[in-house]
C-alpha positions in Angstrom: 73.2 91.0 -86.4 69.8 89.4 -86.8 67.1 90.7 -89.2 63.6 91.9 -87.2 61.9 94.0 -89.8 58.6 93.5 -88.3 60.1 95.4 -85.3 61.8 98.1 -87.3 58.4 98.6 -88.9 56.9 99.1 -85.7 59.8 101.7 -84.4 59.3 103.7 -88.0 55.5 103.8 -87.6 55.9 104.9 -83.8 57.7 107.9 -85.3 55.2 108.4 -87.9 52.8 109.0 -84.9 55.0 111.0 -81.9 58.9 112.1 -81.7 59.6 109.7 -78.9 59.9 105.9 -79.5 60.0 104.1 -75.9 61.6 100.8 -76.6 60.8 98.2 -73.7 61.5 95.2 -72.6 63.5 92.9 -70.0 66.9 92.6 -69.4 69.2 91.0 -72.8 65.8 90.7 -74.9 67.8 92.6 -77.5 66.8 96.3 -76.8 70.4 97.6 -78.1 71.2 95.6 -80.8 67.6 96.6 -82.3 68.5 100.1 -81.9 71.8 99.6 -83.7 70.1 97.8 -86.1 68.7 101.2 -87.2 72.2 101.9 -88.7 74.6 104.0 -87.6 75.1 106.1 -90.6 71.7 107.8 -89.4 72.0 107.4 -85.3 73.7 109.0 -83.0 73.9 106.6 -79.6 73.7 107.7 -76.3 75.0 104.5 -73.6 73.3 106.0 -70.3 75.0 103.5 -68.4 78.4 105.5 -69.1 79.3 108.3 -66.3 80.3 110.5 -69.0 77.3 110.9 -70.8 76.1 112.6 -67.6 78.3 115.0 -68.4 77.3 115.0 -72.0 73.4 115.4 -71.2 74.1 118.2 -68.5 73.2 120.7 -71.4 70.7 118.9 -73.3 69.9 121.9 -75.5 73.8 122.1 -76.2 73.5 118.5 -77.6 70.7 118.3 -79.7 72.1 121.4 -81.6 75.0 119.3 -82.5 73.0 115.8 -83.3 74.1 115.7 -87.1 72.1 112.6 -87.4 68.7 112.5 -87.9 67.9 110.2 -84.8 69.3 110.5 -80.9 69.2 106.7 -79.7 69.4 106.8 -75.3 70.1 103.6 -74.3 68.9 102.8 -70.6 67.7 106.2 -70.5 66.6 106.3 -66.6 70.1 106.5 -65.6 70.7 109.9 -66.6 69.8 112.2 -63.9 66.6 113.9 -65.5 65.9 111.6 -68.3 61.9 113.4 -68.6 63.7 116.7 -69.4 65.7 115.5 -71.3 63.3 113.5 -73.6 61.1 116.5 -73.4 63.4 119.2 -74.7 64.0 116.9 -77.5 60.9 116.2 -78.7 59.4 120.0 -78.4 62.6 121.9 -79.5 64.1 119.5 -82.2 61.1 118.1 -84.3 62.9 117.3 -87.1 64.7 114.2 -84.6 63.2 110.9 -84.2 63.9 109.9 -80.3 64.4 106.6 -79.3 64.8 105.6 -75.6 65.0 102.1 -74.3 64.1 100.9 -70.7 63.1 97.5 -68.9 59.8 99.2 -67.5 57.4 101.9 -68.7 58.7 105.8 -67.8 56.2 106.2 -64.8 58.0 103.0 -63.0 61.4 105.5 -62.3 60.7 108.0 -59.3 63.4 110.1 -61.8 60.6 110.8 -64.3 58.0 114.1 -63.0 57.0 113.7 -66.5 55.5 111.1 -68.4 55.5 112.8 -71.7 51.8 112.1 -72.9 51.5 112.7 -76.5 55.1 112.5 -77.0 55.8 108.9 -77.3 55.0 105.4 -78.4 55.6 102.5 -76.6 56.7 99.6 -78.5 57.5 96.3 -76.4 59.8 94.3 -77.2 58.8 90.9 -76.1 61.6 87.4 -76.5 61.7 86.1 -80.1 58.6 85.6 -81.4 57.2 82.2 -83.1 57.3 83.4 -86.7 60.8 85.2 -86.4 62.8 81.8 -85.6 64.0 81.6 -89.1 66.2 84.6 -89.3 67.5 83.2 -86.0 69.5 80.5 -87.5 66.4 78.5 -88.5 66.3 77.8 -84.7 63.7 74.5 -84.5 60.8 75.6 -82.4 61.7 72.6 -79.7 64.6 74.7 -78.6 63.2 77.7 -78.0 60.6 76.1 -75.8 63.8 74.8 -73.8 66.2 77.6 -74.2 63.4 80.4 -74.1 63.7 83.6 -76.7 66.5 85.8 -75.4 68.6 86.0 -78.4 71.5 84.7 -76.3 70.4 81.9 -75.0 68.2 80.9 -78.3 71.5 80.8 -80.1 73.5 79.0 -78.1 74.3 75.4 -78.5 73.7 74.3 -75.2 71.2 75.6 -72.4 73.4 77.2 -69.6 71.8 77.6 -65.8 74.4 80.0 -64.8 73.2 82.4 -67.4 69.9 82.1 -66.2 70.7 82.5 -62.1 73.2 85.2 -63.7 70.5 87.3 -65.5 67.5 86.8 -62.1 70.5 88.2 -60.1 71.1 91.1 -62.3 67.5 91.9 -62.9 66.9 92.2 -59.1 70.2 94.6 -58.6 69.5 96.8 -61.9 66.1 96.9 -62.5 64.0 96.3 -59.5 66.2 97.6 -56.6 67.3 100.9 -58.7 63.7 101.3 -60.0 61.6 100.2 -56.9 64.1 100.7 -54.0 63.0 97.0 -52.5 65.7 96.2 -49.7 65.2 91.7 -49.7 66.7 90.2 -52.7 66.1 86.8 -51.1 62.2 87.7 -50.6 61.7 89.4 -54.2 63.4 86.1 -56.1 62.2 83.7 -53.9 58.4 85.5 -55.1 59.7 85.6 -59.0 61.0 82.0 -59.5 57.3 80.5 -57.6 55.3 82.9 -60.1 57.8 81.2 -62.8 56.8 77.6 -61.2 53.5 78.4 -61.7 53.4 80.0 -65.0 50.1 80.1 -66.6 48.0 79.1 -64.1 45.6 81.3 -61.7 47.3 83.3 -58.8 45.3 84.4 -55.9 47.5 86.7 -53.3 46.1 85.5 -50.2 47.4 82.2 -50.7 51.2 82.8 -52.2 51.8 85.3 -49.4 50.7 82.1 -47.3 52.8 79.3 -48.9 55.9 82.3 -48.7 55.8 83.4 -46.1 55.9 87.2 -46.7 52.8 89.5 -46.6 50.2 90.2 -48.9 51.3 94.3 -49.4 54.5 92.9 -50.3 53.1 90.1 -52.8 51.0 92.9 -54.5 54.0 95.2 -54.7 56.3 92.6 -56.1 53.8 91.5 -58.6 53.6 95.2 -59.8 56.9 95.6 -60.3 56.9 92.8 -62.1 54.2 93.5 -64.3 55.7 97.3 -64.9 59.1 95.3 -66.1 57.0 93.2 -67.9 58.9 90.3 -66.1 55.0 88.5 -65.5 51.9 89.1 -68.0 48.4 89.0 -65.8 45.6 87.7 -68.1 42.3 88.8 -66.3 38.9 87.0 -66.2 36.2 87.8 -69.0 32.8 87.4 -67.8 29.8 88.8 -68.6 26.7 86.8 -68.0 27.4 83.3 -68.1 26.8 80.8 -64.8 29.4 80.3 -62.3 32.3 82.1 -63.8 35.6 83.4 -61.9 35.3 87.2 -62.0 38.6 88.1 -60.0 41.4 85.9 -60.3 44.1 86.5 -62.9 46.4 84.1 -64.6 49.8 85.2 -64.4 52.8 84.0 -67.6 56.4 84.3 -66.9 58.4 86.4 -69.8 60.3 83.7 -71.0 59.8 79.8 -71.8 63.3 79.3 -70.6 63.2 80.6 -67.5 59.3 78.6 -67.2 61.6 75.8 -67.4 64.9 76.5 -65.4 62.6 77.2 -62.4 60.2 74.5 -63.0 63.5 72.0 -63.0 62.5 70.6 -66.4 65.8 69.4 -67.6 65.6 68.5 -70.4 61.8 69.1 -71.3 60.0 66.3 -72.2 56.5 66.1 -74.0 54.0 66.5 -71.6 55.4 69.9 -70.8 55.0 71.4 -74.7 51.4 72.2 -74.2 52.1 75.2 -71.8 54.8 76.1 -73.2 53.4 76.3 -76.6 50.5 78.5 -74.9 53.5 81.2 -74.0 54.2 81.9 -77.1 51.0 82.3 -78.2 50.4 84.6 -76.1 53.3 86.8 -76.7 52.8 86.9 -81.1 49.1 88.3 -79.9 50.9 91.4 -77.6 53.2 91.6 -80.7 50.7 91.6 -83.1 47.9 93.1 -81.2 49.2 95.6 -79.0 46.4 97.3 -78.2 43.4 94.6 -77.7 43.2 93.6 -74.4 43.8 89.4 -73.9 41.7 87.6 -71.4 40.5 84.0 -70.5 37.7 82.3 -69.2 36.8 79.6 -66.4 34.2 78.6 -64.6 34.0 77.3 -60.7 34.1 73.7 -62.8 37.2 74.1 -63.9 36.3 74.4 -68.0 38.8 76.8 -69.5 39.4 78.8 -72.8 42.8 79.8 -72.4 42.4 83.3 -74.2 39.4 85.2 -74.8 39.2 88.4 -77.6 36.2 90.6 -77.6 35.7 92.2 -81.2 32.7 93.6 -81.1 29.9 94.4 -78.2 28.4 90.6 -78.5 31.2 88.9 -80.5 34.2 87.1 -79.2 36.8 85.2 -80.2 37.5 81.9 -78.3 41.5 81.1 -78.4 42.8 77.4 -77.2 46.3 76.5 -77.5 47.3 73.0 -78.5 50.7 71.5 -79.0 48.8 68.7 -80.8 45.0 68.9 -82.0 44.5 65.3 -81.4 44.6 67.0 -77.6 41.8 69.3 -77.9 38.6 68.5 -75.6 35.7 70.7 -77.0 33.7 70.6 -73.4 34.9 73.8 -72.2 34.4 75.5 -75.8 30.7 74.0 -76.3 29.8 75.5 -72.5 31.2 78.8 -73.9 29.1 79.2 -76.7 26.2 78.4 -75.1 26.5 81.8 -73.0 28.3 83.7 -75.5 27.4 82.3 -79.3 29.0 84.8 -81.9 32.7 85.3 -82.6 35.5 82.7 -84.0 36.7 79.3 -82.7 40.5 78.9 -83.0 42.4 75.9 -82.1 46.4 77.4 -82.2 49.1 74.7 -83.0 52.3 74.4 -84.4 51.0 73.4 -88.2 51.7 74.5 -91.6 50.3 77.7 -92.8 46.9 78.4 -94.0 45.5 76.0 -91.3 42.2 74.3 -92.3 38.3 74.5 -90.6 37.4 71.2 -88.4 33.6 71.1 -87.4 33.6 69.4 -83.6 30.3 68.9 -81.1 28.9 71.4 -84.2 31.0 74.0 -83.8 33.3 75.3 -86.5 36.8 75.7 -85.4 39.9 77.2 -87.4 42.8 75.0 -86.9 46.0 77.0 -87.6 48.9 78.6 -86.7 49.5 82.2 -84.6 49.7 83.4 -87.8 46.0 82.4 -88.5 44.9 84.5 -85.4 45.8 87.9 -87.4 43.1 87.2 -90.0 
């Protein structure tokens, strides 16, 4: 069993705030083996997926009174039958439990829960591995978990397997979207997942992928919901705010998972002209991780100049984010038309070099050079 303490912190001081602990995240990203990682001298575990535990939870007042264990672990909690009841009863009649409940969506997704239990729960989300934890998984080099993405499976194994990952967009339609979302066209919902994974980190405007698929715009914007509620698909939204000709509307849209980027995309094996995006992925996933609650957008204008990721710290201050696999790659256009609409905040070119990072003045702009790690200061 791998070592996350920077997720075990984050369960701990979910606790610290509310009862409930909603642990989410897609499909084999390592939800249960995080939870057991809690140790089971303190848990008692709960497998939802079991028919007996039905059974089990018919009384949940009757169980809870018996929990010898300080903390009650429901593992795919929206199978039980009334899993908001459930949760609830816990966490008003039983303070002295820490809750923890894990699910591949957020609890207002499942038609099962009348109760979202506001002010009873954290959400922590538990994204693939993350940059900076790739040493306590085997000292995996970075290379391969562009290629094999960050499911803990596949980033261990030796060799990257397509049958795993046609396996896991198989299951993921027939236990997570179809049970949660009642869609009826398997063929129609992948066919819609595995073009947004083709075009992973670019802009997506409904109209036209309902047109190049065939399949109507209601059902694009349904599918893309559900996919966003799984968090299957990340939507990075425009940030705008006075400067000339800048897209307002359209999103970006990121897969999960660099792995399944590539397994769609056909890149077997990757070679170095597909890094750069890639490399952006994960950049974007240690900022969710690290900062859950700022909200991550980019900018563009109807030129085509880009900032791939835009944070706003203050009211007239923010923070301009490119992603580089190299920095010998970085064009400063796109930065020096930024600033000269929006001229406080921090310049931060993100690549894969040694920690502290150094400054670099370019087109006389200062500009941090460093490592996701970098972005926290």
């Amino acid at each position: 069993m791998k070592s996350r303490p920077f997720w075990l912190n984050r369960i701990e001081n979910a606790w610290r705030e509310a009862p409930i602990c909603w642990l989410a995240g897609v499909r084999r990203v390592g939800k249960t083996t995080l939870a057991k990682s809690l140790g089971e001298e303190r848990m008692v575990y709960v497998n939802c997926d079991l028919p007996v535990t039905r059974d089990r939870m018919s009384d949940p007042e009757l169980f809870y009174r018996n929990c010898t264990r300080p903390v009650v672990v429901f593992d795919e909690v929206h199978q039980l039958p009334d899993p908001s009841t459930a949760l609830k009863i816990g966490a008003d009649l039983f303070p002295h439990l820490k809750i923890m409940a894990t699910g591949s969506s957020t609890l207002a997704a499942s038609r099962k829960f009348q109760d979202t239990l506001t002010g009873r729960k954290r959400l922590v989300r538990l994204p693939p591995v993350l940059w900076d934890e790739l040493d306590a998984f085997d000292k995996t080099p970075l290379l391969k978990r562009l290629y094999h993405g960050g499911l803990p499976q596949t980033l261990l194994s030796e060799t990257k397997e397509p049958d795993f990952y046609r396996e896991w967009i198989d299951s993921f339609f027939a236990r997570d979207i179809q049970r949660l979302f009642a869609f009826r066209n398997p063929d129609k919902f992948t066919l819609f997942f595995e073009y947004l994974m083709r075009q992973s980190g670019g802009q997506m405007e409904t109209a036209k992928v309902a047109s190049s698929l065939g399949i109507s715009r209601p059902t694009v914007e349904s599918h893309l919901r559900a996919l966003e509620i799984t968090h299957a698909v990340t939507l990075v939204r425009p940030f705008f705010g006075g400067g000339g000709k800048e897209i307002v509307r359209m999103p970006k849209v990121y897969g999960f998972d660099t792995g399944f980027v590539g397994f769609c995309r056909g890149w077997e094996p990757l070679r170095p002209d597909d890094y750069g995006i890639l490399w952006e992925h994960l950049v974007l996933e240690y900022l969710q991780a690290h900062l859950p609650d700022r909200t991550i957008q980019y900018w563009r204008d109807t030129d085509g100049r880009e900032i791939d990721f835009i944070l706003v710290r203050k009211r007239d201050e923010v923070d301009a984010i490119e992603c580089k696999w190299s920095p010998d790659h970085f064009n400063a256009d796109a930065l020096k038309k930024f600033r000269s609409f929006y001229g406080r905040g921090a310049n931060y070119l993100v690549c894969p070099v040694p920690t502290p990072g150094y400054l670099k003045r370019i087109s006389g702009m200062e500009i941090r050079v460093c490592n996701p790690e970098g972005l926290l200061g």
